[in-house]
Backbone as CSV, one residue per row, in Angstrom:
resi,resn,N_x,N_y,N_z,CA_x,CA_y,CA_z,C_x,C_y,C_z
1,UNK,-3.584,-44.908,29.608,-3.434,-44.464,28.228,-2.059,-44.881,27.723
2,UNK,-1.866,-45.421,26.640,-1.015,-45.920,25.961,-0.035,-45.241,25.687
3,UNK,0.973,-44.390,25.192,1.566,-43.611,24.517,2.487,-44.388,23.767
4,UNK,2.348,-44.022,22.309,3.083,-44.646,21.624,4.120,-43.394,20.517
5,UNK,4.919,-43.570,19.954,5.887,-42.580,19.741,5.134,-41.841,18.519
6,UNK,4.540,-42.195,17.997,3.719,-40.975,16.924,3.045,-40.091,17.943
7,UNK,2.313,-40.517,18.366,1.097,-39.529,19.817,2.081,-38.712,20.243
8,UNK,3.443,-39.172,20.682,4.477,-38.378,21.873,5.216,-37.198,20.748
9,UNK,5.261,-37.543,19.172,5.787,-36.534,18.812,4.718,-35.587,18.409
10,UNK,3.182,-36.048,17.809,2.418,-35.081,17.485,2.338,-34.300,18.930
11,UNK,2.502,-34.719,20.399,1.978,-33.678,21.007,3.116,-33.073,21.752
12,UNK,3.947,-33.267,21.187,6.002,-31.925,21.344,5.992,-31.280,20.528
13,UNK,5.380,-32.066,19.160,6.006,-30.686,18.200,4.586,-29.324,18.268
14,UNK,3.118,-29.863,18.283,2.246,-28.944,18.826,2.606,-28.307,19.494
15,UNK,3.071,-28.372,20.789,3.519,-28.116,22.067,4.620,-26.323,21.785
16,UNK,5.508,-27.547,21.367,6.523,-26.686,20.722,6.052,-25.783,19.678
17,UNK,5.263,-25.744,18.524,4.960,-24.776,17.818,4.200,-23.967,18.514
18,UNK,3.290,-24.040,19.488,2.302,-23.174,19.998,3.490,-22.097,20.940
19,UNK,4.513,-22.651,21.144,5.759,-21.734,22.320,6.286,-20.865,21.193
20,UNK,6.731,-21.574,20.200,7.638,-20.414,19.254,6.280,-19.399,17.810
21,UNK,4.976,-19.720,18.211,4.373,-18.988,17.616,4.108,-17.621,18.503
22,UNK,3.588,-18.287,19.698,3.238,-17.616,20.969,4.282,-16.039,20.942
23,UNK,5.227,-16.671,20.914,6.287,-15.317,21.724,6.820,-14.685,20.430
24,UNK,6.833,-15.419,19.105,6.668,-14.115,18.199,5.953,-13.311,17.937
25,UNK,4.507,-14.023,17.918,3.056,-13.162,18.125,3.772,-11.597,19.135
26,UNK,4.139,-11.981,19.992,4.279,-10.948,20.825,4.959,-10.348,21.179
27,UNK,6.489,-10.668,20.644,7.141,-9.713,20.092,6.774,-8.806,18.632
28,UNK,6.171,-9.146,18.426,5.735,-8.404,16.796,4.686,-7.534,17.271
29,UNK,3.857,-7.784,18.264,2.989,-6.851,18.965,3.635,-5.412,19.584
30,UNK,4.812,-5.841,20.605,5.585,-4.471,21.309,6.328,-3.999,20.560
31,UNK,6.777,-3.938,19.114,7.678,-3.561,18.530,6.403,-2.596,17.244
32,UNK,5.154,-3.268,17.468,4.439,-2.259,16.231,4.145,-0.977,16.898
33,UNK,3.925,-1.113,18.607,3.776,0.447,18.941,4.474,1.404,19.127
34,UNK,6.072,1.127,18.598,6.891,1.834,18.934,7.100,2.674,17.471
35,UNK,6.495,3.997,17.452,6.310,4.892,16.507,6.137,6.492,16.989
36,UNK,7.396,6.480,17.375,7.365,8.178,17.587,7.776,9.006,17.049
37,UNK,8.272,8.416,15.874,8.862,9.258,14.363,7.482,9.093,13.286
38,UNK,6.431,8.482,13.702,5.565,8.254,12.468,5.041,9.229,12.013
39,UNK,4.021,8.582,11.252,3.518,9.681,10.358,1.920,9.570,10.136
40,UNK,1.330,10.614,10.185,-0.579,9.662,10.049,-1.035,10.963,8.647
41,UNK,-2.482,10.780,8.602,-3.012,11.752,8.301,-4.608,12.098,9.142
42,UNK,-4.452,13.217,9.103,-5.989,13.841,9.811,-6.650,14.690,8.840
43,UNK,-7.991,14.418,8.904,-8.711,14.657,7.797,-10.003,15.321,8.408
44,UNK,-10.140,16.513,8.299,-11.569,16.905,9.150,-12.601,16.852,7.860
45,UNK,-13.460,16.202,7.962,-14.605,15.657,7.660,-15.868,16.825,7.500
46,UNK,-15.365,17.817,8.633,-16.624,18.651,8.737,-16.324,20.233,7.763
47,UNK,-14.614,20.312,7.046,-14.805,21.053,6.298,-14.752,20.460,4.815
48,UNK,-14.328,19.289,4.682,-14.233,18.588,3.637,-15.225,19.143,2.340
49,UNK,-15.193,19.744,1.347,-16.250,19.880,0.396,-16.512,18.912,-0.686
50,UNK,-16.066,17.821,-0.891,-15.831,16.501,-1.975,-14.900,17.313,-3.638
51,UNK,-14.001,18.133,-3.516,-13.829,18.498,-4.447,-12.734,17.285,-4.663
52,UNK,-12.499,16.600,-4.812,-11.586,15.131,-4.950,-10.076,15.784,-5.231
53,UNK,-9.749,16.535,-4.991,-8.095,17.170,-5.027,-7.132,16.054,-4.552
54,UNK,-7.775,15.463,-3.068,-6.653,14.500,-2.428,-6.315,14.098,-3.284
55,UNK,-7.840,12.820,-4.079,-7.231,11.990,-5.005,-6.661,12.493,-6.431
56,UNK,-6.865,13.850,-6.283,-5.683,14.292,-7.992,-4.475,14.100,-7.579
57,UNK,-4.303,14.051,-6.410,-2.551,14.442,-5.794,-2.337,13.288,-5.257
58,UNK,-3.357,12.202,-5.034,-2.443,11.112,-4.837,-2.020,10.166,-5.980
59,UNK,-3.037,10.106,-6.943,-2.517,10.383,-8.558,-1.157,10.444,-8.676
60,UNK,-1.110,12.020,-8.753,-0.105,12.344,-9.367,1.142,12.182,-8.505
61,UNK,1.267,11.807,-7.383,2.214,10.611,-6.778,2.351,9.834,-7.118
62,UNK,1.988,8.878,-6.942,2.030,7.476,-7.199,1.955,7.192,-8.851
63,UNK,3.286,7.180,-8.694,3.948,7.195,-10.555,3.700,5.820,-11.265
64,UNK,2.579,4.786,-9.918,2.486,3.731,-10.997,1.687,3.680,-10.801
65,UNK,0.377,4.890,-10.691,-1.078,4.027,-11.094,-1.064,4.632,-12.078
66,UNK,-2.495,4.055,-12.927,-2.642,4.618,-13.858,-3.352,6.015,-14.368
67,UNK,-2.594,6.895,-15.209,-2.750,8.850,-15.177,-4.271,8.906,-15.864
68,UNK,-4.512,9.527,-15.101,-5.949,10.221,-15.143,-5.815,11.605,-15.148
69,UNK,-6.685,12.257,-16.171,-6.950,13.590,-16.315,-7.200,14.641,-15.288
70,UNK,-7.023,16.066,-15.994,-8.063,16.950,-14.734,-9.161,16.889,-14.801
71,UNK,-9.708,16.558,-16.253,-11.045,16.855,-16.032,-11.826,15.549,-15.227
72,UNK,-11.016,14.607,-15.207,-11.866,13.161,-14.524,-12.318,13.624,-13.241
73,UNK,-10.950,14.132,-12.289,-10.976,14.966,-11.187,-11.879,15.692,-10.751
74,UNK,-11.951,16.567,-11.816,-13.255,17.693,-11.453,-15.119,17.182,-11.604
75,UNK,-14.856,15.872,-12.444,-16.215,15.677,-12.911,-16.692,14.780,-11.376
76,UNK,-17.955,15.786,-10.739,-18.082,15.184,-9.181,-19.331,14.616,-9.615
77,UNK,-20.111,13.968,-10.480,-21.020,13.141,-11.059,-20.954,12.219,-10.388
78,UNK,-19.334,11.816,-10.620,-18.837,10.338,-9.758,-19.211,10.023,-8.400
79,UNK,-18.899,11.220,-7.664,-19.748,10.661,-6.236,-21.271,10.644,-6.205
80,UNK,-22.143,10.341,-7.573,-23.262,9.937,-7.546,-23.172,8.284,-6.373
81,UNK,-22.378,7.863,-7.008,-22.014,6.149,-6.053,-20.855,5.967,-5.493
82,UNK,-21.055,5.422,-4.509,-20.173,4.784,-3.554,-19.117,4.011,-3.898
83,UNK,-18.035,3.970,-4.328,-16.670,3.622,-4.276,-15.539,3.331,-3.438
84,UNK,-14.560,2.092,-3.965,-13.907,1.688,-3.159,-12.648,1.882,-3.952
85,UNK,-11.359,1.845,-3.031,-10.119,1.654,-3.529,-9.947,0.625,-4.331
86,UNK,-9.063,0.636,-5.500,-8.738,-0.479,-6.287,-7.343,-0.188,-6.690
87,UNK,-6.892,-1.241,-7.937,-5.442,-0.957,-8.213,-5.170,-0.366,-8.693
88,UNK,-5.919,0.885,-9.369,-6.212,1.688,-10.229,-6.201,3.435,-9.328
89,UNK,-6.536,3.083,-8.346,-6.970,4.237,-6.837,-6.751,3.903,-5.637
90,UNK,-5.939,4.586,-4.958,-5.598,4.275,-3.788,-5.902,5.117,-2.777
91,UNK,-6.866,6.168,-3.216,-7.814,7.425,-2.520,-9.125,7.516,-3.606
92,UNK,-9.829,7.721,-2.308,-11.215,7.866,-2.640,-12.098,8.851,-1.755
93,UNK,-12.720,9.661,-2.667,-14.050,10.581,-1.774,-15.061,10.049,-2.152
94,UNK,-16.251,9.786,-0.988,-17.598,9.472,-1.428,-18.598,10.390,-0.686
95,UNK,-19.845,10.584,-1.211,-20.583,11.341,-0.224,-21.525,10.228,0.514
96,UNK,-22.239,11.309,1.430,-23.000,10.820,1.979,-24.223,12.100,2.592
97,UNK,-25.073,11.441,2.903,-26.129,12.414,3.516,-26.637,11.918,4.785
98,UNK,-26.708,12.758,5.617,-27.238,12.876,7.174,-28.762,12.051,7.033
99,UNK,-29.426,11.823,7.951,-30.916,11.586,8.564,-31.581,11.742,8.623
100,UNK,-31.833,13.831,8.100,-32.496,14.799,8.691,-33.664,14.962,7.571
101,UNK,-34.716,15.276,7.411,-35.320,15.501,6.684,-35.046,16.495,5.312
102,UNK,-35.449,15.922,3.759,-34.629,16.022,2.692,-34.428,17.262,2.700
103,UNK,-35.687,18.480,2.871,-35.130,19.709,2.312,-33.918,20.061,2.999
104,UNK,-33.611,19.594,3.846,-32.841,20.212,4.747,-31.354,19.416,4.684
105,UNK,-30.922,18.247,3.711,-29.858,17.528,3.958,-28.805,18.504,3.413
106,UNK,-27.736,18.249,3.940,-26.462,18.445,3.451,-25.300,17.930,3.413
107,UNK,-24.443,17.632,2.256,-23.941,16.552,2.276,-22.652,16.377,2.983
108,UNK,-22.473,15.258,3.484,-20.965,14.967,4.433,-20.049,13.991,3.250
109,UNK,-18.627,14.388,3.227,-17.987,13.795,2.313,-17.233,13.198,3.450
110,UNK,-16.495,11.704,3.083,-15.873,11.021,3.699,-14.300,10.691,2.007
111,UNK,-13.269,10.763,2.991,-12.271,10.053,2.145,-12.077,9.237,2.950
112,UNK,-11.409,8.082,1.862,-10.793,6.973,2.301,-9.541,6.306,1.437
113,UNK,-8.580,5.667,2.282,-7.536,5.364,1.732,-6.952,4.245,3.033
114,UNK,-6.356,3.473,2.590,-5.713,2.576,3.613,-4.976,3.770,5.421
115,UNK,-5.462,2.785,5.776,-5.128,3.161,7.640,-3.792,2.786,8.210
116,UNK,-2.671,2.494,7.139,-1.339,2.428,7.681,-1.970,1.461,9.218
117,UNK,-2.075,0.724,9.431,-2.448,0.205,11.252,-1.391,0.398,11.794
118,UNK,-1.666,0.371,13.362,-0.376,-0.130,13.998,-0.189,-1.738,14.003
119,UNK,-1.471,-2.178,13.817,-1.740,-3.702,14.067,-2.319,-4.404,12.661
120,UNK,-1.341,-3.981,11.528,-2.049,-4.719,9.933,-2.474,-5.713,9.712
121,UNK,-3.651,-6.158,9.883,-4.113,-7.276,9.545,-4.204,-8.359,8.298
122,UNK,-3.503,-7.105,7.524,-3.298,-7.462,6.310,-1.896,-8.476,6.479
123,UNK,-1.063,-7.389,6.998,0.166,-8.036,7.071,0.439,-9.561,8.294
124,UNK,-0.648,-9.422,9.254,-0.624,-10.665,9.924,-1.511,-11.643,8.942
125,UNK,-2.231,-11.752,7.984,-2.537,-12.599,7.579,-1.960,-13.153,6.397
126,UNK,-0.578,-12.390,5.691,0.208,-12.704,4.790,0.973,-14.187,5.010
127,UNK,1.219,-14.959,4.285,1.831,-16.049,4.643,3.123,-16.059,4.286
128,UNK,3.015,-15.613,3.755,5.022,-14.741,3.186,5.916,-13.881,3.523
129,UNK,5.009,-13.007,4.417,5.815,-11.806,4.909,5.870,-10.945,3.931
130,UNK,4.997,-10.852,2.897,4.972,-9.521,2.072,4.802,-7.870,2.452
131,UNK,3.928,-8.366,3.595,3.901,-6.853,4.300,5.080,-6.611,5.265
132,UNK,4.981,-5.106,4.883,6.081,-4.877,6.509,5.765,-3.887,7.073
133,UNK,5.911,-3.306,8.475,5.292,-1.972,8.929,6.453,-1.384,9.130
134,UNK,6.873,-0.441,8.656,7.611,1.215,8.670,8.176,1.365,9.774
135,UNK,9.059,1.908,10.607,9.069,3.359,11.649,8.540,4.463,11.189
136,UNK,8.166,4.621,10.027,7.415,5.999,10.040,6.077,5.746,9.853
137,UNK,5.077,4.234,10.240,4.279,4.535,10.029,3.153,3.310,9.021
138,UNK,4.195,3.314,7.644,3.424,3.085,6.690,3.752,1.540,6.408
139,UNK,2.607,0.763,6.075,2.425,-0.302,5.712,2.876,-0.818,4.476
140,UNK,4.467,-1.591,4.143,4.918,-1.552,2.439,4.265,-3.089,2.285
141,UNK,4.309,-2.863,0.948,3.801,-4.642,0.140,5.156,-4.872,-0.176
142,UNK,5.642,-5.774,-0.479,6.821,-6.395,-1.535,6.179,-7.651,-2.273
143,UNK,6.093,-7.094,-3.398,5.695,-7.699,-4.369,6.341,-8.966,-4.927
144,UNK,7.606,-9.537,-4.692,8.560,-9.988,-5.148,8.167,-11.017,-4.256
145,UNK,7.849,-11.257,-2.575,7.274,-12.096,-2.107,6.102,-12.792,-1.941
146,UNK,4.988,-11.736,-2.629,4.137,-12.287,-2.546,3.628,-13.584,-3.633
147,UNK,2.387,-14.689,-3.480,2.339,-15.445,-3.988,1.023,-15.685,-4.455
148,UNK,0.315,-14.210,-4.480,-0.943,-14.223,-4.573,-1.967,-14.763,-3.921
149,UNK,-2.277,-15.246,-2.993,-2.741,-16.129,-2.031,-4.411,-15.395,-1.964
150,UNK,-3.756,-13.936,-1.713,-5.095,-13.201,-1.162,-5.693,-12.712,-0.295
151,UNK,-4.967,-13.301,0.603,-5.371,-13.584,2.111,-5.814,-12.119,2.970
152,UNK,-4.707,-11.501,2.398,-4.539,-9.846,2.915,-5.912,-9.184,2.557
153,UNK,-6.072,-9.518,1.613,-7.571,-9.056,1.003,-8.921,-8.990,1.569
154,UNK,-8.832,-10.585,2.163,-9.838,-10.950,3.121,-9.973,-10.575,4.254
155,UNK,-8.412,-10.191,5.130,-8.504,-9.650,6.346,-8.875,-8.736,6.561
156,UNK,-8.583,-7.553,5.920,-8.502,-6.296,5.926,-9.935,-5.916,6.054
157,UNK,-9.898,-5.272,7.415,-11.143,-4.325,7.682,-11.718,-3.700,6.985
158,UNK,-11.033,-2.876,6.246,-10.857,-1.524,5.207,-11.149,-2.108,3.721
159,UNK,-10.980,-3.196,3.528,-11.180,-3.370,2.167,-10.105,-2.596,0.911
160,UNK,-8.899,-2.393,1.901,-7.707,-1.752,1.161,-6.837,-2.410,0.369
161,UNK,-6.012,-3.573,0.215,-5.475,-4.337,-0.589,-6.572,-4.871,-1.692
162,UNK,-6.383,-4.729,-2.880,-6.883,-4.723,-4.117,-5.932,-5.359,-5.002
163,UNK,-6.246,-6.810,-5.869,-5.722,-7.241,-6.832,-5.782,-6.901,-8.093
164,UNK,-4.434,-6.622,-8.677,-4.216,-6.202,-10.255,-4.936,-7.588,-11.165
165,UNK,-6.427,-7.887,-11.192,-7.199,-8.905,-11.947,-6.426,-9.045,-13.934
166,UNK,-6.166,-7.304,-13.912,-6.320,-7.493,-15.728,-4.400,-7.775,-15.921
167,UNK,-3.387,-7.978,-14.854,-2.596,-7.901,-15.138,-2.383,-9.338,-15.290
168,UNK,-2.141,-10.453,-16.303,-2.439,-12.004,-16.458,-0.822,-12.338,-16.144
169,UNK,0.308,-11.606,-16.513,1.255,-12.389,-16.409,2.320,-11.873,-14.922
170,UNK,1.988,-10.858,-14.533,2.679,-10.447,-12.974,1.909,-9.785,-12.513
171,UNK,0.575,-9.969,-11.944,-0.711,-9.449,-11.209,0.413,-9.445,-9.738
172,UNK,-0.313,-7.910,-9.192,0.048,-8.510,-7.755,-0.809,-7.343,-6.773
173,UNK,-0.666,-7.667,-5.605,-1.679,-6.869,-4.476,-1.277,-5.237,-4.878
174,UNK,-2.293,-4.303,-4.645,-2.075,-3.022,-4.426,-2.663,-2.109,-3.695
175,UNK,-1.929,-1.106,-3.333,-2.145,-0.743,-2.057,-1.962,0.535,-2.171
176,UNK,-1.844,1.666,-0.773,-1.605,3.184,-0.847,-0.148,2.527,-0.199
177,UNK,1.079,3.780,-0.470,2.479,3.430,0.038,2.541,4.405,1.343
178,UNK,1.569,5.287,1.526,1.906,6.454,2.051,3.045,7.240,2.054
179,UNK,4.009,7.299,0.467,4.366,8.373,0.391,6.025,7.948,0.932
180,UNK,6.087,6.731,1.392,6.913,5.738,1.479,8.107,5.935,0.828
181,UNK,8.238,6.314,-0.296,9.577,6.341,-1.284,10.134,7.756,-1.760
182,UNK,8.666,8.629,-1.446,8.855,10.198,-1.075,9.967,10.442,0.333
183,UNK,9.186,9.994,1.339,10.156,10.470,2.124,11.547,9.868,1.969
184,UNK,11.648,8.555,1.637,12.849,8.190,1.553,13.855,9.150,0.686
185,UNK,13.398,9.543,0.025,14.342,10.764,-1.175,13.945,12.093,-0.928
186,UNK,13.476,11.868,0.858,13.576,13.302,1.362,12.629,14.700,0.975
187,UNK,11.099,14.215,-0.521,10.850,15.190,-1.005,8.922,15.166,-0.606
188,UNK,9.155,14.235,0.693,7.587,14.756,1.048,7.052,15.896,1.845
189,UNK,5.799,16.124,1.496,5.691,17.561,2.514,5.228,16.610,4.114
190,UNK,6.069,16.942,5.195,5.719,16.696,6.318,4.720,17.519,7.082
């Protein structure tokens, strides 16, 4: 086999990128499980009644989505259908019903809201480094890096990163912060 100096550099610099991808991959791996200051949430499911409170209060956190009423809150019509997070909501209750024969169903409410990961898939599939993962936990966007790509969108298990579509001149990914800028100013309930 011949080797001629194009062949010898395509297969050093391969070589070489597969070494310095390799061992960041994996340093970025032992450094996401190290969380013993974090923070989660637990949600029992089996007393849950769908009265959508979470999402009034995550609302009324998150000082940049957009304000919605009490009465939107209270009107549980809405969990007629199945819903997903958007840029608009970053918590959601939906119902659901068991297996069992009708007279007898009763309904199970599920919330949902982004899973903070230890392992964001969102954020490994960013090409910018827009995501970052916390010590306490929570998964931030920075908006300022991102380039709209999307990518995060697609990865995501959860179907949690959601694009601002109606915003035409600085659209950008959105997400739950978990509360992210609360604790930083010290005023979340732990």
């Amino acid at each position: 086999m011949i080797n001629t100096r194009r062949t010898f550099l395509k297969q050093f610099s391969g070589t070489a990128g597969m070494l310095l991808l390799g061992s960041r991959a994996q340093a970025e791996d032992t450094s996401s499980l190290d969380r013993a200051d974090g923070f989660g949430v637990l949600v029992d499911t089996t007393l849950c009644v769908g009265c959508r409170s979470c999402e009034q209060a995550c609302n009324k956190v998150n000082t940049d989505l957009p304000r919605k009423t009490l009465a939107h809150f209270k009107d549980l019509s809405i969990l007629e259908e199945k819903r997903r997070m958007d840029f608009s909501t970053y918590t959601v209750v939906n119902r659901y019903y068991n297996s069992i024969p009708e007279a007898e169903q009763k309904p199970v409410f599920a919330k949902f809201q982004c899973m903070h990961c230890l392992r964001p898939a969102c954020k490994s599939a960013c090409i910018v480094g827009a995501f970052s993962s916390e010590s306490t936990g929570a998964v931030q966007y920075d908006s300022w890096k991102c380039i709209g790509c999307r990518y995060c969108m697609a990865a995501c298990p959860f179907q949690v990163p959601a694009y601002e579509y109606r915003n035409a001149f600085t659209p950008k990914v959105r997400k739950c912060t978990f509360g992210y800028d609360l604790r930083l100013a010290g005023r979340a309930a732990q």
